[in-house]
BAKOL-562448 format. One record per atom (N, C-alpha, C): z, y, x negated; residue in three letters; atom name; residue number from 1. Coordinates in steps of 0.05 Angstrom, whole numbers. Example, Ala and Ser with C-alpha at 12.3 -4.5 7.8 and 13.67 -1.06 7.14 Angstrom:
BEGIN
+--------+--------+--------+-----+----+-----+
|      w |      v |      u |  aa | at |   i |
+--------+--------+--------+-----+----+-----+
|    156 |   -114 |   -264 | Ala |  N |   1 |
|    156 |    -90 |   -246 | Ala | CA |   1 |
|    156 |    -66 |   -264 | Ala |  C |   1 |
|    142 |    -45 |   -257 | Ser |  N |   2 |
|    143 |    -21 |   -273 | Ser | CA |   2 |
|    157 |      1 |   -258 | Ser |  C |   2 |
+--------+--------+--------+-----+----+-----+
***
This chain:
BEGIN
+--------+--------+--------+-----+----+-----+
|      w |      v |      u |  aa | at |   i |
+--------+--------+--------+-----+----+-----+
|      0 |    -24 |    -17 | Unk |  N |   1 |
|      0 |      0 |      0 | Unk | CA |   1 |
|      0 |     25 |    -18 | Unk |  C |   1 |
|     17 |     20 |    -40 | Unk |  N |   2 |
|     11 |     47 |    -57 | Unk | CA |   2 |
|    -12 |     47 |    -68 | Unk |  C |   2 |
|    -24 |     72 |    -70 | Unk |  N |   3 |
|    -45 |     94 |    -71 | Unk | CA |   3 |
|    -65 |     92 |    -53 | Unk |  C |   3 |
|    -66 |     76 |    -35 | Unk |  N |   4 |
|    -76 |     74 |    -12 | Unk | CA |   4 |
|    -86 |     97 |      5 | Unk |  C |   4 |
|   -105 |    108 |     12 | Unk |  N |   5 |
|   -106 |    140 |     29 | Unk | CA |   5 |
|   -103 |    126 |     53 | Unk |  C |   5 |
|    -83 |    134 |     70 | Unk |  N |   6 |
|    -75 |    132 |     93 | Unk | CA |   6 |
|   -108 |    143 |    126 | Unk |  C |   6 |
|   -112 |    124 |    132 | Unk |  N |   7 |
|   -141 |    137 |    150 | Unk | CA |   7 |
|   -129 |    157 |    175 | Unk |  C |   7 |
|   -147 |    189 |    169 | Unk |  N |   8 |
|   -134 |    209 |    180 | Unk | CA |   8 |
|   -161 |    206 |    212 | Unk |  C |   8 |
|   -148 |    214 |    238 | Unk |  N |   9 |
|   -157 |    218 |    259 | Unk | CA |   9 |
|   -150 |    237 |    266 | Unk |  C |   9 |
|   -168 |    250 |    282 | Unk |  N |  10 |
|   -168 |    282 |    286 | Unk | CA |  10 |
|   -162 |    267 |    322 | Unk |  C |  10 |
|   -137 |    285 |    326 | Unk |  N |  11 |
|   -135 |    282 |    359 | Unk | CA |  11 |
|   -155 |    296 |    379 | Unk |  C |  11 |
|   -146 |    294 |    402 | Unk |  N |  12 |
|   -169 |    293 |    421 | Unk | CA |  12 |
|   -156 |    331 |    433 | Unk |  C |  12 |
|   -133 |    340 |    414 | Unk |  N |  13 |
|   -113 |    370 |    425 | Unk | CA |  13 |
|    -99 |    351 |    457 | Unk |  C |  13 |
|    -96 |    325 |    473 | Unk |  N |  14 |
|    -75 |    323 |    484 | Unk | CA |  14 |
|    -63 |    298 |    483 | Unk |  C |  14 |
|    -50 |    291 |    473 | Unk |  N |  15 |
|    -31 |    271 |    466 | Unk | CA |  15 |
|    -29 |    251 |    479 | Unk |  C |  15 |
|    -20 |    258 |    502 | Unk |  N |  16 |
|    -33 |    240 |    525 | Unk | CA |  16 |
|    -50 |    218 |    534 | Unk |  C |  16 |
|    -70 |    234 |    517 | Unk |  N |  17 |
|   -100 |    224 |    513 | Unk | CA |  17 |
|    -97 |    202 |    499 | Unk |  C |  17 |
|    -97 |    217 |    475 | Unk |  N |  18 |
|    -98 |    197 |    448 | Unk | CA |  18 |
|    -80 |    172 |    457 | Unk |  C |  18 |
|    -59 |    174 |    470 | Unk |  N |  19 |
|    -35 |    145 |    473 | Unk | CA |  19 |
|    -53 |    128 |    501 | Unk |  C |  19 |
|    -79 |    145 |    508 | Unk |  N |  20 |
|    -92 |    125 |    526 | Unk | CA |  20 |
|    -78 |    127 |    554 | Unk |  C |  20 |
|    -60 |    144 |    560 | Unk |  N |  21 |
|    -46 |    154 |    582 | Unk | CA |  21 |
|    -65 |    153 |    605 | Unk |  C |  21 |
|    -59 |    150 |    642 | Unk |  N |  22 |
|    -94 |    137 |    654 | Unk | CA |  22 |
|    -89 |    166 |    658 | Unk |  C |  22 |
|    -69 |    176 |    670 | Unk |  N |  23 |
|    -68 |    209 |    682 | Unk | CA |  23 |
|    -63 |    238 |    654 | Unk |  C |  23 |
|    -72 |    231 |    639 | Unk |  N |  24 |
|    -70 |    251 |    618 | Unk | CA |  24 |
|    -73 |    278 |    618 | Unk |  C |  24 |
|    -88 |    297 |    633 | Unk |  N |  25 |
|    -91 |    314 |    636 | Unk | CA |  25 |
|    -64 |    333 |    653 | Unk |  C |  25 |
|    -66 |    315 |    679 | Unk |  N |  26 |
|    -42 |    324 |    691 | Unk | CA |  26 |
|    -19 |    320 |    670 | Unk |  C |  26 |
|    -12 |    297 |    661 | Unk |  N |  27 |
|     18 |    298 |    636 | Unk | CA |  27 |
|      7 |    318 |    625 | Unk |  C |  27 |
|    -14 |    325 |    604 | Unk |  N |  28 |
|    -10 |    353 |    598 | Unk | CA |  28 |
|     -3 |    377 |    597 | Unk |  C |  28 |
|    -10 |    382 |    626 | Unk |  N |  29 |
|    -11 |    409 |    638 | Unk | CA |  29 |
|     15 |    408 |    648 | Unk |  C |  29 |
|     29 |    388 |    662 | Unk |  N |  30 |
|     53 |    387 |    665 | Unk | CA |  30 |
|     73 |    393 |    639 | Unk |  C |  30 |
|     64 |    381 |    608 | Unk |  N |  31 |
|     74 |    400 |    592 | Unk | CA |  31 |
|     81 |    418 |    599 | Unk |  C |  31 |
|     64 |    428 |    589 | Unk |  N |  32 |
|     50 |    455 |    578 | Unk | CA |  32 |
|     70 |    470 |    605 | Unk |  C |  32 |
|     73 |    469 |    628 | Unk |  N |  33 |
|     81 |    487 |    648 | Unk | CA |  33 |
|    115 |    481 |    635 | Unk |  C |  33 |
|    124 |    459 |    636 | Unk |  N |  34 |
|    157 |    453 |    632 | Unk | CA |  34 |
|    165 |    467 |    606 | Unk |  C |  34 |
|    143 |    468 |    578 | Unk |  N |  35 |
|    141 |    487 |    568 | Unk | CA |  35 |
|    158 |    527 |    565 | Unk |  C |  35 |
|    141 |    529 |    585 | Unk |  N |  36 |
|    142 |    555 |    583 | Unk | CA |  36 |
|    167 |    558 |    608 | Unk |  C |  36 |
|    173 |    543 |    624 | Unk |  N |  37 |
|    201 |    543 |    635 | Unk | CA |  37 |
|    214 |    547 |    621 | Unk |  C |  37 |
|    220 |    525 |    595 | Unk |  N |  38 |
|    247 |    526 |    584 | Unk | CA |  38 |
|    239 |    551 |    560 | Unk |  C |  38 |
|    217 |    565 |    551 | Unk |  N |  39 |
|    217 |    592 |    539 | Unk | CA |  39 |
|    222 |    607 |    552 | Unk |  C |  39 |
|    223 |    609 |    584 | Unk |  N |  40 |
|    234 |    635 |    592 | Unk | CA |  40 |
|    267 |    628 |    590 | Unk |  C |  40 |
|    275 |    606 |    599 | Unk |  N |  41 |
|    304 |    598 |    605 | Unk | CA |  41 |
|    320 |    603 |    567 | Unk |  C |  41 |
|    306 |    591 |    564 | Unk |  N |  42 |
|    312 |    603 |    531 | Unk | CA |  42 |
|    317 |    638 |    517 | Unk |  C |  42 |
|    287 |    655 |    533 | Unk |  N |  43 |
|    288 |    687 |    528 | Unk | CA |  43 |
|    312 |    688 |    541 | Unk |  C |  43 |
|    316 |    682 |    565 | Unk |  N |  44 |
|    330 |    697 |    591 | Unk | CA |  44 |
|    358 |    689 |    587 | Unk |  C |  44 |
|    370 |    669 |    569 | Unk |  N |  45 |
|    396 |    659 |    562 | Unk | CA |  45 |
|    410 |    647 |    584 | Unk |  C |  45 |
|    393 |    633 |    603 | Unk |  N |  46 |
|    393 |    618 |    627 | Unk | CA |  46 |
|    416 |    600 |    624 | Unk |  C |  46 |
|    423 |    592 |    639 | Unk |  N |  47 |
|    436 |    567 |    641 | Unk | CA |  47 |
|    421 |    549 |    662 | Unk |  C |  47 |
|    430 |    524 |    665 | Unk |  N |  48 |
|    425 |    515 |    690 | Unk | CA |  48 |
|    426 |    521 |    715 | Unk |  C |  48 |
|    449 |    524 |    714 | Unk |  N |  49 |
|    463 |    540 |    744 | Unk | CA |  49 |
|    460 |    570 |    751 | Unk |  C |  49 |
|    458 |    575 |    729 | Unk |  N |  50 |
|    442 |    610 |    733 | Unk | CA |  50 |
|    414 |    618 |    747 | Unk |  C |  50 |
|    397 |    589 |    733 | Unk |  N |  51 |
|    365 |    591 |    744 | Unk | CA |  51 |
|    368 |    578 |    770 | Unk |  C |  51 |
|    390 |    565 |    778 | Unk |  N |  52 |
|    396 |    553 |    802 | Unk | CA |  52 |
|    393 |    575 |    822 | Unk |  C |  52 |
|    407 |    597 |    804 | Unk |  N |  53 |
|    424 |    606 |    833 | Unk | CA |  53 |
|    398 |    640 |    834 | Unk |  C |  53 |
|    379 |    642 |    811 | Unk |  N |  54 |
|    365 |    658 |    813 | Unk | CA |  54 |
|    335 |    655 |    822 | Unk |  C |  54 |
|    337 |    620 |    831 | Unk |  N |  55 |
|    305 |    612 |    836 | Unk | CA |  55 |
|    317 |    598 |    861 | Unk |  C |  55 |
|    339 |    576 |    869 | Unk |  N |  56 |
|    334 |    565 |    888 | Unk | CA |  56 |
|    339 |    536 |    891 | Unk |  C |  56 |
|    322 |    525 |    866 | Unk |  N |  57 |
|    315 |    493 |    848 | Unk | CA |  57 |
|    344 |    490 |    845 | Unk |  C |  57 |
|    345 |    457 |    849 | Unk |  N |  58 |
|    378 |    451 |    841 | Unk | CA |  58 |
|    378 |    456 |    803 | Unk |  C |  58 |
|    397 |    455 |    801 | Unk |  N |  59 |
|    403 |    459 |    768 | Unk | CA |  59 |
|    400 |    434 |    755 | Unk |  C |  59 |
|    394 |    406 |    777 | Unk |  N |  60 |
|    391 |    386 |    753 | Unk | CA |  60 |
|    356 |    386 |    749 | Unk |  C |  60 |
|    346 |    397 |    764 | Unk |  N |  61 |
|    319 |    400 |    762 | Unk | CA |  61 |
|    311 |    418 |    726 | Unk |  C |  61 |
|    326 |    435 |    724 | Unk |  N |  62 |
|    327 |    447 |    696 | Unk | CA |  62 |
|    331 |    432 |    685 | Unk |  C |  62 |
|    352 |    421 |    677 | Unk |  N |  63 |
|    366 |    397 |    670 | Unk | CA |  63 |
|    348 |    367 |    660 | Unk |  C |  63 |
|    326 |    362 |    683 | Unk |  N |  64 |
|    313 |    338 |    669 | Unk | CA |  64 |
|    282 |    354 |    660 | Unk |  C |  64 |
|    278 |    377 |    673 | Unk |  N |  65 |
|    255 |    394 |    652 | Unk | CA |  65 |
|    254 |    402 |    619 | Unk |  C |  65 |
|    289 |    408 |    614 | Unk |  N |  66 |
|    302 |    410 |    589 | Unk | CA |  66 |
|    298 |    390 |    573 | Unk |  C |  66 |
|    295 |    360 |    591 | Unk |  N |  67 |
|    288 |    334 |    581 | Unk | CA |  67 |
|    271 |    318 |    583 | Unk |  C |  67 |
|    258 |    340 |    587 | Unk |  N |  68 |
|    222 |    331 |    593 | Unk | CA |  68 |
|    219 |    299 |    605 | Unk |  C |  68 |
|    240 |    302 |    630 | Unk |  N |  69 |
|    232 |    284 |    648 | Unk | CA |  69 |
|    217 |    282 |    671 | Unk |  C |  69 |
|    197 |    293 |    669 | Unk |  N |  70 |
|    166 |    304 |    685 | Unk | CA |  70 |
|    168 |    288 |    712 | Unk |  C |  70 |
|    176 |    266 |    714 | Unk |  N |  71 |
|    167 |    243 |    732 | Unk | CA |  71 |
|    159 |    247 |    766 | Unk |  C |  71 |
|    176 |    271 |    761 | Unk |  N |  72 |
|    193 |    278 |    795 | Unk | CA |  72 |
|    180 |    311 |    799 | Unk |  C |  72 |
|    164 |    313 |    777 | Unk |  N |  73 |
|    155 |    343 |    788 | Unk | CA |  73 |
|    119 |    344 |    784 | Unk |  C |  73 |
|    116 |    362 |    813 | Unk |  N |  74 |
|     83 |    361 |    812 | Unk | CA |  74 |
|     72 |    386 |    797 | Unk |  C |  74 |
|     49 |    391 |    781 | Unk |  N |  75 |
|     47 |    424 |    774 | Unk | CA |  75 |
|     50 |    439 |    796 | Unk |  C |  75 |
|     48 |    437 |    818 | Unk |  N |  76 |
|     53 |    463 |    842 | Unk | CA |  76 |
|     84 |    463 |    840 | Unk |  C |  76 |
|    101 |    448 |    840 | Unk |  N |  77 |
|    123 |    449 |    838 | Unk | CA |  77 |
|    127 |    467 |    808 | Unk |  C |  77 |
|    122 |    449 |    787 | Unk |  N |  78 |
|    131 |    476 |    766 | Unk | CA |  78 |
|    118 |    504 |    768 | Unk |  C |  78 |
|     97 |    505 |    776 | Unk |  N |  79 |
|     87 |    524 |    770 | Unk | CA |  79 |
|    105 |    556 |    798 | Unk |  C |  79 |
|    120 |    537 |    812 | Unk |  N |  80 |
|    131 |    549 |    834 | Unk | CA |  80 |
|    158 |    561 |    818 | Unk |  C |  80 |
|    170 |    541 |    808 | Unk |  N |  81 |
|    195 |    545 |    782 | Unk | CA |  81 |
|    189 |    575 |    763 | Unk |  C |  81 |
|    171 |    571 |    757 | Unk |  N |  82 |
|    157 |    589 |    735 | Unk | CA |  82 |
|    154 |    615 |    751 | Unk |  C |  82 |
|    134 |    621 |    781 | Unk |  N |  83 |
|    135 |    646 |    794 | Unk | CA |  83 |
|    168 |    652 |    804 | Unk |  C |  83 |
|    180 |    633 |    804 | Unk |  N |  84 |
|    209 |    649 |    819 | Unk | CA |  84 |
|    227 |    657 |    797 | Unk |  C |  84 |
|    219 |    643 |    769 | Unk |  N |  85 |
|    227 |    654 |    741 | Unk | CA |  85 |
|    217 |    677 |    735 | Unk |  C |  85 |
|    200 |    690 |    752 | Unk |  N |  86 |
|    179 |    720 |    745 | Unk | CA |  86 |
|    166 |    716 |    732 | Unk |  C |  86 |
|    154 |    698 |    728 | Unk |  N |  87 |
|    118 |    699 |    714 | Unk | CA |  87 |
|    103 |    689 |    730 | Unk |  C |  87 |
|     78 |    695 |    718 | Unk |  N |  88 |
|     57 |    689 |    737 | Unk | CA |  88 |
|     42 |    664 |    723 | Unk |  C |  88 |
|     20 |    648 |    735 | Unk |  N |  89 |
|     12 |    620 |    718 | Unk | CA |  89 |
|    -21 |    629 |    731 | Unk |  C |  89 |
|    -27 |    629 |    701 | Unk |  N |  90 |
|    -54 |    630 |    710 | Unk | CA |  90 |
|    -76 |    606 |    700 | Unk |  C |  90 |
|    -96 |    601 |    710 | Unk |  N |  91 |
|   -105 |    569 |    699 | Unk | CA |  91 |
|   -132 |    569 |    701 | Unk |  C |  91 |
|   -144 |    564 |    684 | Unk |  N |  92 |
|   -174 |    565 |    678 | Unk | CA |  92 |
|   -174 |    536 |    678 | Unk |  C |  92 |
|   -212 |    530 |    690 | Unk |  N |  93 |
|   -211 |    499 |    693 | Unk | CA |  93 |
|   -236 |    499 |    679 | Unk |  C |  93 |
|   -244 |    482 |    666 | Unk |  N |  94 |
|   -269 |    475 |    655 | Unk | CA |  94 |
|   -273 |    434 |    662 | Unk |  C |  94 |
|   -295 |    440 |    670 | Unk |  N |  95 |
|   -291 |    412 |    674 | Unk | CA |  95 |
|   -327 |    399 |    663 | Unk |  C |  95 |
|   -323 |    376 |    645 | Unk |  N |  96 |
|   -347 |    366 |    628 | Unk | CA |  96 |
|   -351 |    327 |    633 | Unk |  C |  96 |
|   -372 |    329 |    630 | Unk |  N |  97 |
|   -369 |    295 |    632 | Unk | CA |  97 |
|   -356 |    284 |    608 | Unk |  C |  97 |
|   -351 |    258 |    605 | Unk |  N |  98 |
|   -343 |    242 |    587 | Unk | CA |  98 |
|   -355 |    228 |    573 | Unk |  C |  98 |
|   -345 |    233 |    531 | Unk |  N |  99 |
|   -377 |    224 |    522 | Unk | CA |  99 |
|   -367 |    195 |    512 | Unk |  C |  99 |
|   -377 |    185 |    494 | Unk |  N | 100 |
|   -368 |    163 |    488 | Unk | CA | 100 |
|   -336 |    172 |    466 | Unk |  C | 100 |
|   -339 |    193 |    456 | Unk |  N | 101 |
|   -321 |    204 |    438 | Unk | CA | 101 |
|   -290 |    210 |    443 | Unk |  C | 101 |
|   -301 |    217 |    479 | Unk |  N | 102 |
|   -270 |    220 |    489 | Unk | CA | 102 |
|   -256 |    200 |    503 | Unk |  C | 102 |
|   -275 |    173 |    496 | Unk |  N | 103 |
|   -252 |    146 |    507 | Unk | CA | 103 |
|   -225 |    144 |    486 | Unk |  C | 103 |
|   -202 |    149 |    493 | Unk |  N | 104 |
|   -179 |    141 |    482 | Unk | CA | 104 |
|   -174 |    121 |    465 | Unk |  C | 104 |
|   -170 |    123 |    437 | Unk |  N | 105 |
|   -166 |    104 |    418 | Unk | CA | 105 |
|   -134 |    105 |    417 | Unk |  C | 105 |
|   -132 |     84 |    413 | Unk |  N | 106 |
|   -100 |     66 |    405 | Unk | CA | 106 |
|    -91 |     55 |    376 | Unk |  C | 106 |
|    -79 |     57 |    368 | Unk |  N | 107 |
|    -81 |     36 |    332 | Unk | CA | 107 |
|    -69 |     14 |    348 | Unk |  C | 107 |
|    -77 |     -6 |    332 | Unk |  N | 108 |
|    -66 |    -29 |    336 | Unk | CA | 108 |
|    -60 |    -43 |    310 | Unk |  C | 108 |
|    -41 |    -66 |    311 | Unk |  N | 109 |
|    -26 |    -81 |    290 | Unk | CA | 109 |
|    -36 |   -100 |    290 | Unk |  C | 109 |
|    -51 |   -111 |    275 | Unk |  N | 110 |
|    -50 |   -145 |    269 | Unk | CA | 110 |
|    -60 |   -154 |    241 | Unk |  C | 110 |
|    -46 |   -174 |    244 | Unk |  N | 111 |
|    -46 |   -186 |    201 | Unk | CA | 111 |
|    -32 |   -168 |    190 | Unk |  C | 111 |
|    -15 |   -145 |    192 | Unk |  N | 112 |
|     -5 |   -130 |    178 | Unk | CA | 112 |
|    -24 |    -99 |    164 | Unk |  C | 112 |
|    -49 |   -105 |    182 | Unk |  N | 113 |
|    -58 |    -85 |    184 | Unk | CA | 113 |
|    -69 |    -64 |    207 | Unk |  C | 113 |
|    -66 |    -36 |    206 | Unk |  N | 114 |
|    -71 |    -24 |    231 | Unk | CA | 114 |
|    -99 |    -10 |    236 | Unk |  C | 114 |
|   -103 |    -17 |    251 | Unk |  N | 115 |
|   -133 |     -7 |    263 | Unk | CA | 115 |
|   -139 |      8 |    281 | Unk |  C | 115 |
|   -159 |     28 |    282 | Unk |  N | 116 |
|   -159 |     47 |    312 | Unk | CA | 116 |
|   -178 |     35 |    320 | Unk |  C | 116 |
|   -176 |     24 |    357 | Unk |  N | 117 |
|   -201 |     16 |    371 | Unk | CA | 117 |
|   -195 |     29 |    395 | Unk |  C | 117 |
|   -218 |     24 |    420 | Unk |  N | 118 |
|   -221 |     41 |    443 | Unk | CA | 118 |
|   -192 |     24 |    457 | Unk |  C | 118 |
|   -194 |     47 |    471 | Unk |  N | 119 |
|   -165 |     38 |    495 | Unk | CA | 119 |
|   -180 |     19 |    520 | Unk |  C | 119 |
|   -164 |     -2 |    520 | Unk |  N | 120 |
|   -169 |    -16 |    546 | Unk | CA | 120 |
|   -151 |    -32 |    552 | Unk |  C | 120 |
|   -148 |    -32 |    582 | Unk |  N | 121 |
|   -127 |    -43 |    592 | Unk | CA | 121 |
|   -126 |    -70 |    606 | Unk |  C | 121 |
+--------+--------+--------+-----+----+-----+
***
């Protein structure tokens, strides 16, 4: 293994993706929104119970966004979090077909060596 160059892959920019995720985009964007919740809750020196009691949302809802436990929230829901936090969410859509480039690769293990191939399930 030593001096070995390690094989570099350039990601696809969403993570998601690359782990072959089926709904990737939405996990994204669902980031990206839980994101900038906890930057304002962060500027604003929020607490839980503060954004509770200044938006509405129970406080454990902060609470599992703090812990990027996405599971239970839709983007209209965060993005509802985010306008009653006083910002606004604005969202540009571009939408392209799929080339062969953007099927989701996975590494895989075997013999003790790892390999990137297409994602399939």
């Amino acid at each position: 293994m030593r001096g070995e160059r390690p094989e570099l892959v350039r990601g696809s920019g969403n993570v998601f993706r690359d782990l072959g995720r089926e709904n990737a985009d939405i996990e994204q964007l669902k980031a990206l929104l839980a994101a900038e919740i906890i930057k304002t809750l962060d500027r604003d020196e929020l607490t839980v119970r503060a954004a509770h009691a200044q938006t509405g949302f129970a406080a454990a809802d902060f609470s599992r966004i703090r812990n990027a436990d996405l599971g239970r929230f839709t983007t209209d829901r965060l993005m509802s979090i985010l306008n009653r936090l006083g910002s606004r969410v604005e969202v540009k859509i571009r939408v392209r077909l799929l080339e062969e480039s953007d099927v989701p690769r996975v590494r895989r293990h075997s013999g003790g060596r790892a390999k990137w191939e297409s994602y399939e399930e």
